[in-house]
TIVOVEX-850747 format. One record per residue (C-alpha): residue in three letters; x, y, z; residue number from 1. Coordinates in nm, 2 decimals, always signed. Example, Ala and Ser with C-alpha at 12.3 -4.5 7.8 and 13.67 -1.06 7.14 Angstrom:
TIVOVEX-850747
['ala' [+1.23 -0.45 +0.78] 1]
['ser' [+1.37 -0.11 +0.71] 2]
//
This chain:
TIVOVEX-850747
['unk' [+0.00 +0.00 +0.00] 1]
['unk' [+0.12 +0.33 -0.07] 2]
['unk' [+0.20 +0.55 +0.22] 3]
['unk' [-0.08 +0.78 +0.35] 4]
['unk' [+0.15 +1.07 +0.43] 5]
['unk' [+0.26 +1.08 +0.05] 6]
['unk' [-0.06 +1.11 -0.08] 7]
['unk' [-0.17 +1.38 +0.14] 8]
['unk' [+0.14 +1.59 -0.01] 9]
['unk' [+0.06 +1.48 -0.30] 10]
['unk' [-0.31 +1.60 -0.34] 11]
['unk' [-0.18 +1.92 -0.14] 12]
['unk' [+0.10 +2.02 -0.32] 13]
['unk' [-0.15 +1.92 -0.69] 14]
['unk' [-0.41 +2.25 -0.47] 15]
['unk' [-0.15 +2.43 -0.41] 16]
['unk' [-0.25 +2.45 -0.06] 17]
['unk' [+0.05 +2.51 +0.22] 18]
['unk' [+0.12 +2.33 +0.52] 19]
['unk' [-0.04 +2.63 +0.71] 20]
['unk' [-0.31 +2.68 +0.51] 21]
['unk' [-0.44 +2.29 +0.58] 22]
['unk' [-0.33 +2.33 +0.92] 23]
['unk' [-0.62 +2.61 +0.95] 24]
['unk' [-0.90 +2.47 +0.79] 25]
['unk' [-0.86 +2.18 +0.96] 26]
['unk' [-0.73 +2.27 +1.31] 27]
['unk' [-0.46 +2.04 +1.26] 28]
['unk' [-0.13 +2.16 +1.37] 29]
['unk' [+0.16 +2.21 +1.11] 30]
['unk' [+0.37 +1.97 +1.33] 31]
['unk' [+0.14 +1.70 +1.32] 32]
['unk' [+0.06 +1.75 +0.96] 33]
['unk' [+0.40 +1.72 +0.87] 34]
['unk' [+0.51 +1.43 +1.08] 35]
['unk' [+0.20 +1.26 +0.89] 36]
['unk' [+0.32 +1.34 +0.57] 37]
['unk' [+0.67 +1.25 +0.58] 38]
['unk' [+0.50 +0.88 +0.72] 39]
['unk' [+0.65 +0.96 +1.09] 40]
['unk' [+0.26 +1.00 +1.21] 41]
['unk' [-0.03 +0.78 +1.12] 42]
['unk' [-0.32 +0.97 +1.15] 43]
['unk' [-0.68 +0.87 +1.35] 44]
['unk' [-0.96 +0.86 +1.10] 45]
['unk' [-1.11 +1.18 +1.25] 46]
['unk' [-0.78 +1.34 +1.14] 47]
['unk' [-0.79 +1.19 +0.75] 48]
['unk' [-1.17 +1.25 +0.71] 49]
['unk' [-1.07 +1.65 +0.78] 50]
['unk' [-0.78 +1.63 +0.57] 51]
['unk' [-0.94 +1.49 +0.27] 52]
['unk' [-1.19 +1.72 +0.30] 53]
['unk' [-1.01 +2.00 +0.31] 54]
['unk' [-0.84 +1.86 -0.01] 55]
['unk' [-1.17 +1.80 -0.19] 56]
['unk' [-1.16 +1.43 -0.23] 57]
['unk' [-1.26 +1.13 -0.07] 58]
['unk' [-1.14 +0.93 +0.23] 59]
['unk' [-1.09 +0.64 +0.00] 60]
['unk' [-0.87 +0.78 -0.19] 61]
['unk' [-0.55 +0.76 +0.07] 62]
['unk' [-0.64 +0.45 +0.15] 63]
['unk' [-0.65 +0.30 -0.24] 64]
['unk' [-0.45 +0.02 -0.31] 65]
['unk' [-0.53 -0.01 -0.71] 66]
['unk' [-0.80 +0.18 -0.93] 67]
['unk' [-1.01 -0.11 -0.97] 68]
['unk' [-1.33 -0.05 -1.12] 69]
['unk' [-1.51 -0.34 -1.06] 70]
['unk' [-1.64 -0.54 -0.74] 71]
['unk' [-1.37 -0.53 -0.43] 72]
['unk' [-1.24 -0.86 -0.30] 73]
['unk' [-1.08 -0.92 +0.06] 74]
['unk' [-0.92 -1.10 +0.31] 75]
['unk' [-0.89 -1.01 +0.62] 76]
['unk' [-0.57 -1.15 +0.71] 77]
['unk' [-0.45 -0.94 +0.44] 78]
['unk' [-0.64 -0.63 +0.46] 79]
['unk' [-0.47 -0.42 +0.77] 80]
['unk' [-0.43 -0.04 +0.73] 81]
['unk' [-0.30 +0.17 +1.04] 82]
['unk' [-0.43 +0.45 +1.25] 83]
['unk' [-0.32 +0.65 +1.52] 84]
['unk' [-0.45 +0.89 +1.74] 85]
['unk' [-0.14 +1.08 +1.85] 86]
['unk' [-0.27 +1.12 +2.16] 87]
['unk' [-0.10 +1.07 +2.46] 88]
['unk' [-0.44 +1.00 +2.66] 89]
['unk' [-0.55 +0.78 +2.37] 90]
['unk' [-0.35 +0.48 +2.35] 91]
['unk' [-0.35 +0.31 +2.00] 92]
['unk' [-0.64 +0.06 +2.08] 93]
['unk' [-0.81 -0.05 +1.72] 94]
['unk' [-0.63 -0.27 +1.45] 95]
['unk' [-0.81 -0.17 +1.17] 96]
['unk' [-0.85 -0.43 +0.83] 97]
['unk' [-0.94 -0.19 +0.54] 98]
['unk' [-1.22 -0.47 +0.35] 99]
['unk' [-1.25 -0.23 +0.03] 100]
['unk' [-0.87 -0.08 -0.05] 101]
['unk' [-0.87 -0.22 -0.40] 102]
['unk' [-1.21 -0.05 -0.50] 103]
['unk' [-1.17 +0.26 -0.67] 104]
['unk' [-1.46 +0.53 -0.65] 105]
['unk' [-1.60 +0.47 -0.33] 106]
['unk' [-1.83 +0.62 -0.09] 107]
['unk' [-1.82 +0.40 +0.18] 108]
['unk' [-1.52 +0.30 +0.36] 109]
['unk' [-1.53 -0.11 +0.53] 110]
['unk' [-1.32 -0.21 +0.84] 111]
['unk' [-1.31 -0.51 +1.06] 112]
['unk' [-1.16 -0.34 +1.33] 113]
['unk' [-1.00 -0.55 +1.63] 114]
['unk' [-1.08 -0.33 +1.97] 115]
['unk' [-0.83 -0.42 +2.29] 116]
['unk' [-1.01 -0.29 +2.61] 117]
['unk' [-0.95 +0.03 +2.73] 118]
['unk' [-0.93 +0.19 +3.07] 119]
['unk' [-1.26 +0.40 +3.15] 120]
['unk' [-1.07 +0.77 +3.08] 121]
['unk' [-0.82 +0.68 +2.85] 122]
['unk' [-1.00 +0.80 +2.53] 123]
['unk' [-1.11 +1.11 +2.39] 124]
['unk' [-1.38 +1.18 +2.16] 125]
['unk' [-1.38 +1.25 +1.81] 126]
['unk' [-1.61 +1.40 +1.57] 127]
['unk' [-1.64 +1.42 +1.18] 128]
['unk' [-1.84 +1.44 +0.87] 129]
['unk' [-2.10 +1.15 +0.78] 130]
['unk' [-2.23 +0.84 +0.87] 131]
['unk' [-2.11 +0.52 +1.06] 132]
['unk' [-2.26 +0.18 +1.08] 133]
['unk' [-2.10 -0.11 +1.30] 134]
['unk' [-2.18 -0.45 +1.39] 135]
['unk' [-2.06 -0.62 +1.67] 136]
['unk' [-1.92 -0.94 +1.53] 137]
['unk' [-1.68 -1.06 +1.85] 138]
['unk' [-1.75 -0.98 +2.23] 139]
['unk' [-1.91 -0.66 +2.38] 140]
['unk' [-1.79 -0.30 +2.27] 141]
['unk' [-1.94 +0.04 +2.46] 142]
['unk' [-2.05 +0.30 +2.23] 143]
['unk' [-2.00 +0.69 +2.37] 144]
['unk' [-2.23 +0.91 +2.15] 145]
['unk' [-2.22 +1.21 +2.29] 146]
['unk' [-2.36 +1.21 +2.63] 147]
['unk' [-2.51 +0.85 +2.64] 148]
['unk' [-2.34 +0.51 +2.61] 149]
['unk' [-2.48 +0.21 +2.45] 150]
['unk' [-2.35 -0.12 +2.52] 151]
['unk' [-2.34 -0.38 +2.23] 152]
['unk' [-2.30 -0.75 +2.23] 153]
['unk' [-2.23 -0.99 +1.91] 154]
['unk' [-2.47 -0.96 +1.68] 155]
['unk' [-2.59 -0.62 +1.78] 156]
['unk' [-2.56 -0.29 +1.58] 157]
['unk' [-2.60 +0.06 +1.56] 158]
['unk' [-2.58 +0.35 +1.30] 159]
['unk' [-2.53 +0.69 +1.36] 160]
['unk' [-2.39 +1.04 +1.26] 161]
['unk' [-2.06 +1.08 +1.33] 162]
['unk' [-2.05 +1.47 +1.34] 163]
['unk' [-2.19 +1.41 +1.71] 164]
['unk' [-1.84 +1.36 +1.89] 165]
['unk' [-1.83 +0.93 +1.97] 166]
['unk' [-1.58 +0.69 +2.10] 167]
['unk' [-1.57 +0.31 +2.04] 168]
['unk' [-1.40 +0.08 +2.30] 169]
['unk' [-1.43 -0.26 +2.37] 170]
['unk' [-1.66 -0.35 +2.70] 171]
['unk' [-1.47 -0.45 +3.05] 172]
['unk' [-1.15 -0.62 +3.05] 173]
['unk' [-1.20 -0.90 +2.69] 174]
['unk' [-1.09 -0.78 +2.30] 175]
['unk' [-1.40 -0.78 +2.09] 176]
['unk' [-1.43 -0.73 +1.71] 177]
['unk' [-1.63 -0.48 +1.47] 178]
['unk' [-1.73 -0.44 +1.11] 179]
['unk' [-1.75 -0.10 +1.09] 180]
['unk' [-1.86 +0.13 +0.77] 181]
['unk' [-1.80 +0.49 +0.72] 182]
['unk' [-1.93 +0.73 +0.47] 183]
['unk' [-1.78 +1.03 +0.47] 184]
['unk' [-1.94 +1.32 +0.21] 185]
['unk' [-1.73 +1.42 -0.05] 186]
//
């Protein structure tokens, strides 16, 4: 897979847009964006969804493998894309399989995500554009959506906007797994 960072300065440097001009319209600072950029940093998908839009495209597009028009196939086992929070009060907690990375054009973004428990405040909310759907496919995870929590067992689901701030951690002490979709608006 192609580096994140580089297509970020890629699709910058092709809008002519400066480090500081990103770093303001997306509260980013230049420090971070440059340590993501020159592939020191990954960034959290919060981060990337207000980069790429700031850059006019779509999520997908830093996280294509090929330009594939037709249908996506996937493995899991072969399928893991990184994220970070770069956070110190966030430790990195989700291993994220990217199920779509091959499909060009798309407006939904698929993850199996692998969660490791958490300890009660070590996580921070995030917020961004559109829509996320995730089942529960392996233990319990806790949902924070906004001021409320939902607790969801295997099998169970939920759908919401993500533009309300939300945090998703596995439940009590045991790992659980998700499949997760995004849509972020172009």
């Amino acid at each position: 897979m192609n580096c994140v960072g580089n297509k970020i300065q890629r699709f910058r440097n092709e809008k002519k847009i400066t480090l500081e001009e990103l770093s303001q319209q997306t509260g980013i600072s230049i420090e971070q964006l440059s340590r993501i950029e020159d592939n020191t940093d990954l960034p959290a998908l919060s981060i990337l969804v207000k980069i790429a839009r700031v850059l006019g495209t779509r999520l997908g597009t830093f996280l294509d493998d090929m330009d594939d028009l037709g249908p996506a196939l996937s493995h899991i086992d072969n399928a893991e894309v990184s994220f970070s929070t770069n956070s110190a009060r966030t430790p990195s907690h989700m291993l994220y399989h990217s199920l779509a990375r091959n499909k060009a054009n798309r407006h939904m973004e698929p993850f199996s995500i692998e969660i490791s428990p958490v300890g009660k405040d070590e996580y921070e909310l995030s917020s961004h554009e559109g829509e996320e759907f995730i089942v529960v496919t392996a233990g319990s995870v806790e949902i924070t959506y906004g001021d409320k929590n939902y607790l969801l067992n295997t099998g169970e689901s939920i759908y919401y906007d993500s533009i309300v701030p939300h945090h998703v951690h596995a439940h009590g002490d045991c790992p659980a797994r998700i499949l997760a979709v995004v849509y972020v608006p172009a």
